[in-house]
Structures are given as C-alpha cells and as structure tokens.
Residue frames as qw, qx, qy, qz and C-alpha x, y, z in Angstrom:
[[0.303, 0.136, -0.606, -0.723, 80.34, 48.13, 51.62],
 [0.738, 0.087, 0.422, -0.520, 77.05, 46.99, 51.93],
 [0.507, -0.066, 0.849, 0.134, 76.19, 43.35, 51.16],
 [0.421, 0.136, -0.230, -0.867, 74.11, 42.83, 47.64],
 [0.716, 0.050, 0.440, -0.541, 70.56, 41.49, 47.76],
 [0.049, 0.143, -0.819, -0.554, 70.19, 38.67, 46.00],
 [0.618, -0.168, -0.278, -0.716, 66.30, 37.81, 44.55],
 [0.645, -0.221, 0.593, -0.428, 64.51, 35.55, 47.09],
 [0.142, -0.035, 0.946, 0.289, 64.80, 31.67, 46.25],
 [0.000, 0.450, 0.883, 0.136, 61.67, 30.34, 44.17],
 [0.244, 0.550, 0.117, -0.790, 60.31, 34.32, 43.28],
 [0.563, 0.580, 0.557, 0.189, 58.29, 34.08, 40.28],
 [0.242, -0.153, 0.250, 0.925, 59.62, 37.01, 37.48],
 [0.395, 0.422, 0.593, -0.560, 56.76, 39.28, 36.43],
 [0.580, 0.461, 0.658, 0.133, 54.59, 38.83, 33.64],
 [0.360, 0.919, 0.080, -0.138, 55.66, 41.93, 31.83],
 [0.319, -0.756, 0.491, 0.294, 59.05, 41.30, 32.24],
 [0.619, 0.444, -0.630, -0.151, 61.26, 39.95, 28.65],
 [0.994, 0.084, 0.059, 0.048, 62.25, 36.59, 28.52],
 [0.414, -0.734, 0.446, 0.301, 65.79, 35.98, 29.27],
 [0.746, 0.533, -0.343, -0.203, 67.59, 35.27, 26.09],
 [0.204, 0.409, -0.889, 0.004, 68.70, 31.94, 25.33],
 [0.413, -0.216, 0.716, -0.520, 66.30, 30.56, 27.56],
 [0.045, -0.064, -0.908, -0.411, 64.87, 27.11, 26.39],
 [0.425, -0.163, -0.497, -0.739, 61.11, 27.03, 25.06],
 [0.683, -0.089, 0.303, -0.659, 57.83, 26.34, 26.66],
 [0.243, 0.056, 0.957, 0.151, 57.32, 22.57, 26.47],
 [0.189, -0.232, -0.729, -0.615, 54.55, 21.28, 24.05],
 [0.437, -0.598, -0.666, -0.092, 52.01, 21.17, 26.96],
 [0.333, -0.464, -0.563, 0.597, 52.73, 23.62, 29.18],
 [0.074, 0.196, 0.033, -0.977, 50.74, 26.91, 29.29],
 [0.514, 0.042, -0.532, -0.671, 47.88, 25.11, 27.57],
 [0.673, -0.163, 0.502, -0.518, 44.80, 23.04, 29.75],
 [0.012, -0.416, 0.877, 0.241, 44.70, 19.76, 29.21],
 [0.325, -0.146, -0.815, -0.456, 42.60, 17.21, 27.34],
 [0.278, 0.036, 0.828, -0.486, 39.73, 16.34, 29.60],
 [0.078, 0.406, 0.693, -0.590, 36.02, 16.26, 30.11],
 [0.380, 0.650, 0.159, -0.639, 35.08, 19.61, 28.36],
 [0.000, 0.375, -0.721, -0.583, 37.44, 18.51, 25.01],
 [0.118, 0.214, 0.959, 0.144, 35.20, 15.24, 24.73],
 [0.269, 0.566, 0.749, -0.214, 32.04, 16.80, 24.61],
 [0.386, 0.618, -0.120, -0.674, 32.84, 19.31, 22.32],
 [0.123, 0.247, -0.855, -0.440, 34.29, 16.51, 20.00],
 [0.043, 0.375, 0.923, -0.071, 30.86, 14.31, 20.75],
 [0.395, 0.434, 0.502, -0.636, 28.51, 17.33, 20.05],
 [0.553, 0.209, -0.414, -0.692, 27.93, 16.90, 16.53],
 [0.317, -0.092, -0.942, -0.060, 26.81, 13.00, 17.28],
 [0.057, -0.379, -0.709, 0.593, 24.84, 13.99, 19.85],
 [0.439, 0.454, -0.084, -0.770, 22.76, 16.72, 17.23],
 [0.495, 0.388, -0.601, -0.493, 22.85, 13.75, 14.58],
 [0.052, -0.062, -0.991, 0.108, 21.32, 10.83, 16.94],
 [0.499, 0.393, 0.526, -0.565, 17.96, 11.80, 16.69],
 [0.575, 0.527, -0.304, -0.547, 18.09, 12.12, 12.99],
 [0.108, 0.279, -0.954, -0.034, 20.42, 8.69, 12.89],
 [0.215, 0.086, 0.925, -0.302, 17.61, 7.15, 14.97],
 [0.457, 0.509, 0.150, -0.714, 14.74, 8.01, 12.75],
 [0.224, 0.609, -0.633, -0.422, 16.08, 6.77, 10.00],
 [0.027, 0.262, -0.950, 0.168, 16.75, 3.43, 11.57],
 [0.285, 0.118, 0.824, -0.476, 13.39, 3.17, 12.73],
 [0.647, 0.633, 0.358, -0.227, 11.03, 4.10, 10.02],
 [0.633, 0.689, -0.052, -0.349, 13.06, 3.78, 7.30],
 [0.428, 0.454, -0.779, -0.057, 15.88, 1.33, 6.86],
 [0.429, 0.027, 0.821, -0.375, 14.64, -1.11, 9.93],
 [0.732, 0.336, 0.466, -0.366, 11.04, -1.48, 7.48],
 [0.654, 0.550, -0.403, -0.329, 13.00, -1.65, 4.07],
 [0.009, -0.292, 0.955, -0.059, 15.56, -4.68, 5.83],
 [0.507, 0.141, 0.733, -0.432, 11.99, -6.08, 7.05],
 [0.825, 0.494, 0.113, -0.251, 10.22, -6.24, 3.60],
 [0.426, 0.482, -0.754, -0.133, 13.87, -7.07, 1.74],
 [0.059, -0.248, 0.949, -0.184, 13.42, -10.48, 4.49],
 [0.636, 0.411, 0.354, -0.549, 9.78, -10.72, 4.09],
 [0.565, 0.566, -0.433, -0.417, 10.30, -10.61, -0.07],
 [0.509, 0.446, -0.658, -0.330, 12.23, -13.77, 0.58],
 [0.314, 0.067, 0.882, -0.344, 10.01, -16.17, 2.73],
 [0.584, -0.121, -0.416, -0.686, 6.83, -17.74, 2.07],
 [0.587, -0.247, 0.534, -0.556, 4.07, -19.79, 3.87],
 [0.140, 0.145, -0.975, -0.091, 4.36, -23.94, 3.78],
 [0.750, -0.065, 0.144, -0.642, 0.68, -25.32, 4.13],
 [0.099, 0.298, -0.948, 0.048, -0.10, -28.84, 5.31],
 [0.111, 0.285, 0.951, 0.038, -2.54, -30.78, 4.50],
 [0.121, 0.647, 0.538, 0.526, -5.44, -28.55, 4.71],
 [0.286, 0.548, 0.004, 0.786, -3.96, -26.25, 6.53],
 [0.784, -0.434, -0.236, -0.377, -6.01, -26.75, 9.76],
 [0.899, -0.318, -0.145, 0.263, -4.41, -27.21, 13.33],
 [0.169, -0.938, 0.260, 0.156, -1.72, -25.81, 14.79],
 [0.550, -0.373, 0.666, 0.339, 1.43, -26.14, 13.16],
 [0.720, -0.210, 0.555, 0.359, 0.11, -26.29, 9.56],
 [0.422, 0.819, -0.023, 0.387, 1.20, -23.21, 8.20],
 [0.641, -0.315, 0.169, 0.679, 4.86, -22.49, 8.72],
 [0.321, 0.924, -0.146, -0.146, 6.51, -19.70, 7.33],
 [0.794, -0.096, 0.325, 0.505, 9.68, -21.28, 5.07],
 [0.180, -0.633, 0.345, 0.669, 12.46, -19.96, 3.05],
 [0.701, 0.554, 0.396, -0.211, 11.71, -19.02, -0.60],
 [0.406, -0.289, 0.315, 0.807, 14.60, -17.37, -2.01],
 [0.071, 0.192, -0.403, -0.892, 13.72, -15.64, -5.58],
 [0.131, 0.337, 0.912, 0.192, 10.42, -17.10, -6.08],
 [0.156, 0.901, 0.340, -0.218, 8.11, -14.37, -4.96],
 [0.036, -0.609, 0.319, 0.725, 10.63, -12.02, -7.25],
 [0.055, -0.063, 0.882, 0.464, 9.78, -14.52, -10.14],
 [0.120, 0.741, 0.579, -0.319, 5.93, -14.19, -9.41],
 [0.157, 0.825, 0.148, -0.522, 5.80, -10.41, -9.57],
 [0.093, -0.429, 0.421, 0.794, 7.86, -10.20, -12.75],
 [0.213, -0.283, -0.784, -0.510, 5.74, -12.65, -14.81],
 [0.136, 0.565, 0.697, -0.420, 2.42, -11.54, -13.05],
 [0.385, 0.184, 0.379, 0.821, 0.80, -10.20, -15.65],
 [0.288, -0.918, -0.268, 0.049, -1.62, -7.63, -13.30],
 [0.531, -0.586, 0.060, 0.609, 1.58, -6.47, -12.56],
 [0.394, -0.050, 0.389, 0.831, 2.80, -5.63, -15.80],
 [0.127, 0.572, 0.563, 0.583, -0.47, -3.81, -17.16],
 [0.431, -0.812, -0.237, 0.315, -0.66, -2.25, -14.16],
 [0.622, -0.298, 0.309, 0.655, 2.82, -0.73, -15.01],
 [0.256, 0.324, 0.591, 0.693, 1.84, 0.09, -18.52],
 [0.127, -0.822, -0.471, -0.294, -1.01, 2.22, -17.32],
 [0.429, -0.799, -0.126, 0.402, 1.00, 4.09, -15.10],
 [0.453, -0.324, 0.348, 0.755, 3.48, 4.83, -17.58],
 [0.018, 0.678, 0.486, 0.551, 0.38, 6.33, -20.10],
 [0.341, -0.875, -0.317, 0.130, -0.97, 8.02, -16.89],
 [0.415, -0.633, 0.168, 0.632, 2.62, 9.81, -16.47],
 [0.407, 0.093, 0.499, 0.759, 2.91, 10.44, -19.92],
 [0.011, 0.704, 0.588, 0.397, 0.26, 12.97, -19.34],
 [0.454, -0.878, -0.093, 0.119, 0.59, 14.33, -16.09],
 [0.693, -0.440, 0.080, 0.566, 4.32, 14.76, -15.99],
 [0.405, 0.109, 0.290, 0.860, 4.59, 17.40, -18.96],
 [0.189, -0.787, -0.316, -0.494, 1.35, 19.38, -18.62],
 [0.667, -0.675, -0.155, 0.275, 2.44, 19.62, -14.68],
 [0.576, -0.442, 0.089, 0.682, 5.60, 20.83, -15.60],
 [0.192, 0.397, 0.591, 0.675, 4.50, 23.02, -18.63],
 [0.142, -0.854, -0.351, -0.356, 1.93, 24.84, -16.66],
 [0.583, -0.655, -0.081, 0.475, 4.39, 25.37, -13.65],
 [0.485, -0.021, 0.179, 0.856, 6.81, 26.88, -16.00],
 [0.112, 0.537, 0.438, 0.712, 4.35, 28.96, -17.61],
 [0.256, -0.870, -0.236, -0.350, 3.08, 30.26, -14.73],
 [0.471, -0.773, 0.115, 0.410, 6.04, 31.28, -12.56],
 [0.298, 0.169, 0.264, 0.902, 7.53, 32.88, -15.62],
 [0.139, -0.738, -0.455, -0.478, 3.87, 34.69, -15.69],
 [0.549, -0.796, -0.253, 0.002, 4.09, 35.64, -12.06],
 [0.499, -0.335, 0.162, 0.782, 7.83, 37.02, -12.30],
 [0.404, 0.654, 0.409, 0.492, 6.66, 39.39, -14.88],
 [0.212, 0.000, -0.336, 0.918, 7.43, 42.72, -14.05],
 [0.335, -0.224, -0.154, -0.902, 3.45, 43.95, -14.79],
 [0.573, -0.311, -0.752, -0.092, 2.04, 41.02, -13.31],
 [0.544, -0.419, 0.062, -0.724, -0.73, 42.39, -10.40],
 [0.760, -0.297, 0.226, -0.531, -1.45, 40.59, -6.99],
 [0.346, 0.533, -0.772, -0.022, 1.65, 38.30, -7.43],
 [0.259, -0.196, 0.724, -0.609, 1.35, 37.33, -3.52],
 [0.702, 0.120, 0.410, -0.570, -2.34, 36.67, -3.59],
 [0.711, 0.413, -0.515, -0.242, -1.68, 34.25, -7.39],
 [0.387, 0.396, -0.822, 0.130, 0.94, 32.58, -6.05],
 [0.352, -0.172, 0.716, -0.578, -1.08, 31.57, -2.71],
 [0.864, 0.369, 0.066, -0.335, -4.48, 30.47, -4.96],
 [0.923, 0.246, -0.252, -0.155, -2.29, 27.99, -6.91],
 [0.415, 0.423, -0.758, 0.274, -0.39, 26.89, -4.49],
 [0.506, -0.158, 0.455, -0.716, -3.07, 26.15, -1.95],
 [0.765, 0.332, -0.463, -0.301, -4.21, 22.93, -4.04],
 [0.539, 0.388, -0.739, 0.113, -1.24, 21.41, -2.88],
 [0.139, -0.254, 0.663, -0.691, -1.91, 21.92, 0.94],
 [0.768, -0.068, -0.083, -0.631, -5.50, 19.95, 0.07],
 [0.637, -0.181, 0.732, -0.161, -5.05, 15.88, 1.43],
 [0.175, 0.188, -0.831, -0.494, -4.56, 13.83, -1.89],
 [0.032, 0.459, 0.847, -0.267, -8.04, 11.48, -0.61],
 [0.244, 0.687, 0.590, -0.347, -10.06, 14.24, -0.36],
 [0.137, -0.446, 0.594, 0.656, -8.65, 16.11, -3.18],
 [0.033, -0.123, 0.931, 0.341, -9.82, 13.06, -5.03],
 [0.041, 0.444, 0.789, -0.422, -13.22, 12.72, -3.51],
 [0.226, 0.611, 0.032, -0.758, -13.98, 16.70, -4.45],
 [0.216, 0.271, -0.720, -0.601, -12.94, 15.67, -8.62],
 [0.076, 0.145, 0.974, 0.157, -15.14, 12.27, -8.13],
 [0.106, 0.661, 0.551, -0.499, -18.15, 14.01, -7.06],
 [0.155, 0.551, -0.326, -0.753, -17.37, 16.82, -10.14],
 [0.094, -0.328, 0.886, 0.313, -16.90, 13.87, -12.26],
 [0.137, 0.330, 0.921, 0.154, -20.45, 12.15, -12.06],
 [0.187, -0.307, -0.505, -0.785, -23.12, 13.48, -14.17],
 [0.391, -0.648, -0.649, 0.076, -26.04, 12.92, -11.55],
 [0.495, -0.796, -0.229, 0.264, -24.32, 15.61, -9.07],
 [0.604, 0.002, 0.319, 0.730, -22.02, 17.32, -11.06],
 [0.247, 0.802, 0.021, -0.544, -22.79, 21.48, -11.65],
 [0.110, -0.374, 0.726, 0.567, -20.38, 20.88, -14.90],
 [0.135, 0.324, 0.928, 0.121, -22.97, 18.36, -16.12],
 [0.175, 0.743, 0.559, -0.324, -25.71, 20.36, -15.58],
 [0.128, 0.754, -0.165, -0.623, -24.59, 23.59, -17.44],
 [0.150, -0.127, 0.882, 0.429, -23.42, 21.18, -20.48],
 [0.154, 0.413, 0.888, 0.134, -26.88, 19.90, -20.48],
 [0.183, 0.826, 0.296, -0.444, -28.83, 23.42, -20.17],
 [0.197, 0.629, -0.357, -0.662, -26.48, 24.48, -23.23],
 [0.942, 0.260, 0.155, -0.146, -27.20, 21.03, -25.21],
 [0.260, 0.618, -0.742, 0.006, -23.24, 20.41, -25.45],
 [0.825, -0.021, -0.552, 0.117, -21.90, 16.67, -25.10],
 [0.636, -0.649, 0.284, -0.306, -21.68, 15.53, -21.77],
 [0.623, 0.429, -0.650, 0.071, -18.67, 12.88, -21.59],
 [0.917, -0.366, -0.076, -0.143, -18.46, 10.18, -19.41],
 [0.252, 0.755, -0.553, 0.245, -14.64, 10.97, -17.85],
 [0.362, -0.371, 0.849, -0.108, -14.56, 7.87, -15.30],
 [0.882, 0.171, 0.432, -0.080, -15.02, 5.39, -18.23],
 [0.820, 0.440, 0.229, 0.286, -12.32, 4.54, -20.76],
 [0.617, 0.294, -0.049, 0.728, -9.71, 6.24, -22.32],
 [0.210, -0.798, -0.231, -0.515, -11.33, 9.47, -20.44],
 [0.779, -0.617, -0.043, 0.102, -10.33, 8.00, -17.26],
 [0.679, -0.064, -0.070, 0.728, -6.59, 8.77, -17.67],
 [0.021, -0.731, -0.074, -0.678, -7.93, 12.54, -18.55],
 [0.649, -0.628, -0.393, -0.172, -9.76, 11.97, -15.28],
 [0.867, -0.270, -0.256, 0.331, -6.91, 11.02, -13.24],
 [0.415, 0.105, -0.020, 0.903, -3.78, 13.34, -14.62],
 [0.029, 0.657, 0.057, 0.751, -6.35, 16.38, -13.92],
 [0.800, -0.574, -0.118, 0.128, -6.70, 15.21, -9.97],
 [0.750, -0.071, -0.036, 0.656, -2.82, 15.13, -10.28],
 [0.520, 0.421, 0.231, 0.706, -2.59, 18.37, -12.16],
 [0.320, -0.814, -0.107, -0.472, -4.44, 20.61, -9.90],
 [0.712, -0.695, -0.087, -0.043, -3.21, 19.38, -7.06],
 [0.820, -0.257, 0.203, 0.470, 0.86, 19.40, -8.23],
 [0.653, 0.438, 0.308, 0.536, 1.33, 21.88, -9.93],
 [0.368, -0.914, -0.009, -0.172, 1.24, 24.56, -7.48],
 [0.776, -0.466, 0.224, 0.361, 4.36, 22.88, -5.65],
 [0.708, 0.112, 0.312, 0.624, 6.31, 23.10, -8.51],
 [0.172, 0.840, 0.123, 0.500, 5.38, 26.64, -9.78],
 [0.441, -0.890, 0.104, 0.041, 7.06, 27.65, -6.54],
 [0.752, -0.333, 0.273, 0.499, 10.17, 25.80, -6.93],
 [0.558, 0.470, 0.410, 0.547, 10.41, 27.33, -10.05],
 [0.127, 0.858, 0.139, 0.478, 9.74, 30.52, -9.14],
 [0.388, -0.890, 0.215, 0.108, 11.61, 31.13, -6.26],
 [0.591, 0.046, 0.325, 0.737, 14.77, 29.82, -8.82],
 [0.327, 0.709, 0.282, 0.558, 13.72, 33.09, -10.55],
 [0.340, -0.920, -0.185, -0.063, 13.36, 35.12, -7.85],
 [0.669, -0.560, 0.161, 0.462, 17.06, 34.47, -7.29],
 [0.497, 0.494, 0.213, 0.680, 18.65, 36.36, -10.87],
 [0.327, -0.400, -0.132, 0.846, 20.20, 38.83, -10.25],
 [0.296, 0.883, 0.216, -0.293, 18.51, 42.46, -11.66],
 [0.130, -0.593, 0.588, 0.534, 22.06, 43.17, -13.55],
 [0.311, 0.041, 0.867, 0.388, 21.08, 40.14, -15.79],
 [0.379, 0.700, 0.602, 0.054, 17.54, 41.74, -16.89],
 [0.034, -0.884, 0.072, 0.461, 18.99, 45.44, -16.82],
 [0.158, -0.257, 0.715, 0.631, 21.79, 44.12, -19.44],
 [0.376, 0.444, 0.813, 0.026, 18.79, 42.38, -21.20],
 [0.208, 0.894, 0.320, -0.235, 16.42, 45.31, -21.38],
 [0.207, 0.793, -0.294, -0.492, 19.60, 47.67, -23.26],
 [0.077, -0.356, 0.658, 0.659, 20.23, 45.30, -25.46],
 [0.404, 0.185, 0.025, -0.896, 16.61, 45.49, -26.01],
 [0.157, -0.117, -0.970, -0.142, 15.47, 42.19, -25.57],
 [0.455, -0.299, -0.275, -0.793, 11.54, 41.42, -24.82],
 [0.731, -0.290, 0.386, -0.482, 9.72, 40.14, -22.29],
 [0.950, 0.209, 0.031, -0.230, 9.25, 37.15, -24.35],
 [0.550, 0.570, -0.472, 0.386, 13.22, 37.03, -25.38],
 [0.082, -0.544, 0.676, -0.490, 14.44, 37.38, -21.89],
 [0.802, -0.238, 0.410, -0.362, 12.20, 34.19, -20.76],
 [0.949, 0.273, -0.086, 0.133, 13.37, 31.83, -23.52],
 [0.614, 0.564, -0.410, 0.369, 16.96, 33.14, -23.46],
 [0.083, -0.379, 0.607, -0.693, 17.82, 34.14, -19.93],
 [0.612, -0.329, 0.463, -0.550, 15.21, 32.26, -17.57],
 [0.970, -0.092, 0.149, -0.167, 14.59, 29.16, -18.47],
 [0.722, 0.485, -0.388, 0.304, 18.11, 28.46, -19.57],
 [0.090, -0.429, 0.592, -0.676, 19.17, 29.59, -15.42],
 [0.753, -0.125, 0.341, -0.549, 16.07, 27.74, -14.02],
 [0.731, 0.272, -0.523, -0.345, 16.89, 24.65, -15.73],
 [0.137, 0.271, -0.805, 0.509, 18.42, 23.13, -12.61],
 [0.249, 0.005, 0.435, -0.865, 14.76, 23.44, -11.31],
 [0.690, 0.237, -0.300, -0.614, 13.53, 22.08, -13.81],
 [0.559, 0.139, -0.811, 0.104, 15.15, 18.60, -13.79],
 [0.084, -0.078, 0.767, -0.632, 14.26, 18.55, -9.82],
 [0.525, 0.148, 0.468, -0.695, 10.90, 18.86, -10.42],
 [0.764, 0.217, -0.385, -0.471, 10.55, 16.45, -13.23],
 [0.270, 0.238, -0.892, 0.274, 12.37, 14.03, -10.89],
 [0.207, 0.120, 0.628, -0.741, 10.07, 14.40, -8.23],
 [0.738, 0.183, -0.070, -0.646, 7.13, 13.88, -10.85],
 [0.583, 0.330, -0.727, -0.150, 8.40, 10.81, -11.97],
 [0.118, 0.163, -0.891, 0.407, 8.76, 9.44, -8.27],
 [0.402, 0.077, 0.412, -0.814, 5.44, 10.88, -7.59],
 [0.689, 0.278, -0.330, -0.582, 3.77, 9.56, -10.88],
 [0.543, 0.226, -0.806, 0.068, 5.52, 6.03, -10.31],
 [0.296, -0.029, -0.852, 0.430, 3.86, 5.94, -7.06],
 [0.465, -0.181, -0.159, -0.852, 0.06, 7.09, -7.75],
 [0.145, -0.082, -0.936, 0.310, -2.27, 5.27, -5.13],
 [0.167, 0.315, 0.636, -0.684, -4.88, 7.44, -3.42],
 [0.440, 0.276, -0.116, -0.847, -6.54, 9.12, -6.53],
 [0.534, 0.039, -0.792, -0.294, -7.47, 5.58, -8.33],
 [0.149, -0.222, -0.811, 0.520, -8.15, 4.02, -4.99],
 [0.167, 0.352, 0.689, -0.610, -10.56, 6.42, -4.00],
 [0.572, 0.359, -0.175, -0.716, -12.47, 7.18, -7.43],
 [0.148, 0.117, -0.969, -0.162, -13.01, 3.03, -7.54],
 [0.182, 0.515, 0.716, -0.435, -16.43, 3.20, -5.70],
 [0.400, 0.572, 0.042, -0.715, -17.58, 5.54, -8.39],
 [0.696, 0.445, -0.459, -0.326, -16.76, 3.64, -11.70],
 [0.981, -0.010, 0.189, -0.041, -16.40, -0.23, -12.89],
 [0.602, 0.758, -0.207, 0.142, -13.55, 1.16, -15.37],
 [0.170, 0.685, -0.624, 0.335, -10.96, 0.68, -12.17],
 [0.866, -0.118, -0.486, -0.022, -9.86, -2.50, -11.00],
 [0.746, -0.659, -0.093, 0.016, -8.51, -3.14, -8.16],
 [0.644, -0.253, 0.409, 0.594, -4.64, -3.45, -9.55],
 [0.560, 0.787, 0.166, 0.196, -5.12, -0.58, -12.06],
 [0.208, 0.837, -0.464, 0.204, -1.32, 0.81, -10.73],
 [0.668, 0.221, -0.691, 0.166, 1.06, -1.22, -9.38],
 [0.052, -0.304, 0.485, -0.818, 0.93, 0.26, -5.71],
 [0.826, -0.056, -0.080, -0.555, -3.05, -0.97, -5.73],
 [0.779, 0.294, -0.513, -0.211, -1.55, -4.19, -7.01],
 [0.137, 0.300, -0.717, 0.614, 0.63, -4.20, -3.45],
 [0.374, -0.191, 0.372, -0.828, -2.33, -3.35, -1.43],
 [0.841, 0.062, -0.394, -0.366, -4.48, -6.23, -3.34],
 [0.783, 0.164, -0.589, 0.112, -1.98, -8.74, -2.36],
 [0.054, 0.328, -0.460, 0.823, -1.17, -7.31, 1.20],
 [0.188, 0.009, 0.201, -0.961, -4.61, -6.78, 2.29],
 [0.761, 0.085, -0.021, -0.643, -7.03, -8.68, 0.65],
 [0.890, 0.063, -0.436, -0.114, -5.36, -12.10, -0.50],
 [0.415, -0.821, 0.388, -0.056, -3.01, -11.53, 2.74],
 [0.886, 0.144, 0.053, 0.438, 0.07, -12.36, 1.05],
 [0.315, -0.918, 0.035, 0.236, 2.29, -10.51, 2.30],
 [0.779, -0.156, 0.484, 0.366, 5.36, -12.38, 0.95],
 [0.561, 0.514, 0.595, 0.260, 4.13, -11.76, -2.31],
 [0.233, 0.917, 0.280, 0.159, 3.64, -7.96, -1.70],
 [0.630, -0.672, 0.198, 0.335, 6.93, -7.52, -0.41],
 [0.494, -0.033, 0.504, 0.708, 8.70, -8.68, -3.33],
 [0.320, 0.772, 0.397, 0.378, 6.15, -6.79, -5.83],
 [0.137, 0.983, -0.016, 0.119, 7.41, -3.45, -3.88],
 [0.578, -0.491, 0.461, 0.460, 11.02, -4.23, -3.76],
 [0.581, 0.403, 0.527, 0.473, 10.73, -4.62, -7.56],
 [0.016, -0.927, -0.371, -0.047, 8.51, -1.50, -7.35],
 [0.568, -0.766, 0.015, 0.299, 11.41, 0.19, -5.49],
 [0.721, -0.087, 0.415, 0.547, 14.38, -1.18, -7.72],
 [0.513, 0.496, 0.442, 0.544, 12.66, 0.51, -10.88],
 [0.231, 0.880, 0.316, 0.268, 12.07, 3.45, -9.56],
 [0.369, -0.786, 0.349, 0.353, 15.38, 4.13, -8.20],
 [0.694, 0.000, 0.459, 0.555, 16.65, 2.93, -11.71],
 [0.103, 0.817, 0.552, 0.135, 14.63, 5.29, -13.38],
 [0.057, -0.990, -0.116, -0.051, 15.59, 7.95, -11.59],
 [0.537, -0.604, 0.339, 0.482, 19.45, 7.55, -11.43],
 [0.573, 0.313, 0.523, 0.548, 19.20, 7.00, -15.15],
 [0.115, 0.874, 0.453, 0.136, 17.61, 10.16, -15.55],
 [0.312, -0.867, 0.346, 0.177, 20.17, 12.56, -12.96],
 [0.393, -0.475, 0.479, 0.625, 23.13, 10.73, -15.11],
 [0.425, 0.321, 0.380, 0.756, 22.42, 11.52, -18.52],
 [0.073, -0.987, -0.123, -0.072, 21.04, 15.03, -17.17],
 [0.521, -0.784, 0.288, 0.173, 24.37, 15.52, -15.39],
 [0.654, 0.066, 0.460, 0.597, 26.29, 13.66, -18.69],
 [0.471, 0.494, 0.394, 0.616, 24.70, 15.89, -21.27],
 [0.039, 0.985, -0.023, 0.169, 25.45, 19.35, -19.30],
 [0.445, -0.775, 0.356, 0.274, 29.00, 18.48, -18.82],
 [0.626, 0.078, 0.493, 0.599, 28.97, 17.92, -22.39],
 [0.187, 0.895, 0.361, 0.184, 27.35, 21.53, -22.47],
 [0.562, -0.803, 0.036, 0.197, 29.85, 22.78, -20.34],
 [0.747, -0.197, 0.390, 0.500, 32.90, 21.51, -22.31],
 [0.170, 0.747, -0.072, -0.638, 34.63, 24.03, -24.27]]
C-alpha cells in the first residue's frame, strides 16, 4: 500500500482556495499596509493647500490690524523742546488717543456727512441695480450681453480717475454740460459747492457702483428656475406681477448682500472727495472720516492719533454691519415661522 503524501511543511494554500472553517480571523493589522510616510502626507495635504492663504492673512491683514490696535495705544513724550537726541520717546497712553477721536469734533461732522452722503448713494445704487437687472432679465429685452457689459464696465474704471473724469464734467469753464446749458439759456448750477456737492459725490459713486451690483443681482435671477415663470405665465400673471411677486421676493438674499457691501463701501469713501479737493474750497481736508485719518497720519504725523481714529472707524463699521445681518436674519426667521 503505497505511503500517503502529506503537503510539504510551510506550503502556502492558494488564493482561491475556501477558508478552513473555524479558523480564527485576520488580526486587526494584518492584510492592510501600515501607517507610514504616504498616510502623513495625505493627512498634512489640506495644511499644506491652506498655508499660503494662512500666511497672507497673517501678513497683510491681522499682523497690520495687531500693529495699529498697539500703535492706537502709545503716544510720543516730548522734552523740553523737543531738540536732541532722546527728546521724543514714544510712551504708553492707554485710552487717551480713543478719548481724542471720540470728542474730536472733525471727527464727528466728518461722520455726519458721510452718513447724508450714504443716505443718497446707498438707495439710488441699489434701486437702479434692481431696476435694471429685472430690465435685462426680461424676456424682450435686446442686446442683453452687450447692456450688461456697458454698465458694468464703470466699475472696472480706477475710483481716482473715475473721479478726475466727473471733476473735469463738473467745472463750468471745461465742462461740454455747461456749455449746452448755456447755448439753451437753462441754469447752470454750481455742483462742487454746497448742498450740490453731496449730489456731486453720490453720482461719482453711482456710476461707478452700480454696475457691480446689477450683476449680483442678476445673475440671482438668472438662477430661477423656468417652471417658476411657466407656472406664473398660466396663471396669467404679467411681466410686471411676476417681478414684484416672484423676483424680488427670491433675489432678496442679494439684495441684503449688496446693501451690506454699500454700507461698508459708503462708510469708507476716500478717493472721490480727496481727489475733487483741488477743484473746490467746499471740501476740507477731514470732510469723511477716512480723510480725517490721512490728515492726522500724513500731515500732522500723528500717527498714534490716526490709529485710534481707525480702530474706532473699524469698531463702527463692523457694528453697523452685524447689526444689520442680525435683524435681517431675525426678521426672516420670523418670516419663516409658521
């Protein structure tokens, strides 16, 4: 009787072959590569996509707010007359320059004019945006493409020179506007003097913002679905019906963004004043509060001074605007509530 084979010691069983029953489980690690090398750097590649952005940040934009929040709360110690090395120091001031800028009272009329100035620009801006990217979603509305480029091309213009083009409009000497007034004997108004001058300003603003926004706005429209006008149209609403009831009630989300963004924008007007000051006496130097920075910065080099004024600057208009997103965000989630 022949002998029987038995399987050679340490043969491996092949890979198609069942599992003997009963046999005990793969351990927790085996059959599976272990941690190393490649593991870490997938776990490290988002950090590694989010350290340029991290370091940006750091450098131009929390590094210079820490630097003006420590700035805001020094000042310079003169001695005797100030003459010689050694006698101007730079000491600690704590809240004084913050006491300054509040009672300065450049500071506060400054303020006040800005908050007329926005009380122009910041509804006509958003008033004509609406009106025209509701116009330009129409369904008959011709040369959409080529509209929407013309009044959104404004925006792409350098506030400065922007400003420059309007000043130059603006004075009667060199003004075409002027001239045609005067060839038809109509009044000729004098728009960088007095109460004119805020006209002056918000229409600098208005031309040049109001493009941006008509886009945001309209590319919210662009996103409704066709089901929502198609229901519309059979239950024979109008043009005019389907914008009050159906668009701007969906776009309203769009709305609030861009009146935010005016507000920040309006609350931080600089270049147009600035550069229409060589044309008229009617702007001072500190006719917005930003100016009012630059004054003190720049000309009386007090830095100290202008530090705290835009930290203040800063405070309000991040109060401003949080006040604004929570009772937007209060009083549609008391729209919301059944």
């Amino acid at each position: 009787m022949a002998a029987e084979t038995s399987p050679a010691r340490g043969a491996r069983r092949a890979p198609d072959a069942p599992e003997t029953p009963g046999a005990a489980p793969a351990g927790p690690g085996r059959g599976r590569p272990a941690p190393g090398r490649a593991g870490r750097r997938v776990r490290g590649a988002p950090y590694a996509f989010l350290l340029p952005a991290v370091t940006l940040f750091a450098l131009f934009f929390a590094l210079p707010i820490g630097y003006a929040l420590f700035l805001s709360l020094r000042k310079v110690e003169v001695k005797g007359l100030g003459l010689g090395k050694g006698a101007r120091s730079e000491v600690w001031a704590g809240f004084a320059n913050y006491r300054d800028a509040l009672s300065d009272s450049e500071l506060l009329a400054s303020a006040v004019r800005v908050l007329g100035y926005g009380a122009i620009v910041v509804p006509c801006m958003l008033g004509l945006a609406l009106v025209l990217a509701l116009m330009l979603d129409a369904e008959r509305t011709r040369l959409s493409g080529f509209s929407r480029l013309a009044i959104f091309l404004p925006y792409a213009v350098p506030g400065v020179i922007a400003a420059l083009m309007w000043g130059f409009l603006y004075l009667p000497d060199v003004s075409p506007f002027y001239y045609l007034l005067d060839k038809g004997g109509l009044p000729q108004p004098d728009l960088l003097d007095g109460g004119p001058l805020f006209v002056a300003l918000a229409n600098i603003a208005l031309w040049g913002g109001t493009g941006f926004n008509m886009i945001v706005i309209y590319t919210s429209l662009r996103s409704i679905p066709a089901e929502i006008y198609e229901a519309a149209r059979l239950d024979g609403a109008s043009q005019l019906q389907t914008a009050l009831r159906i668009k701007i009630p969906i776009v309203a989300p769009s709305l609030v963004l861009t009146f935010f963004f005016s507000i920040i924008a309006t609350l931080q007007v600089f270049s147009e004043p600035t550069t229409l000051k060589p044309l008229t006496n009617s702007l001072s130097t500190t006719w917005s509060p930003l100016m009012k920075v630059y004054q003190d910065a720049f000309i009386k080099n007090d830095i100290y001074s202008a530090a705290a004024t835009s930290v203040v600057i800063a405070v309000v208009t991040l109060a401003l605007s949080f006040g604004f997103l929570k009772t937007v965000g209060s009083r549609s989630n008391q729209g919301e509530t059944p």
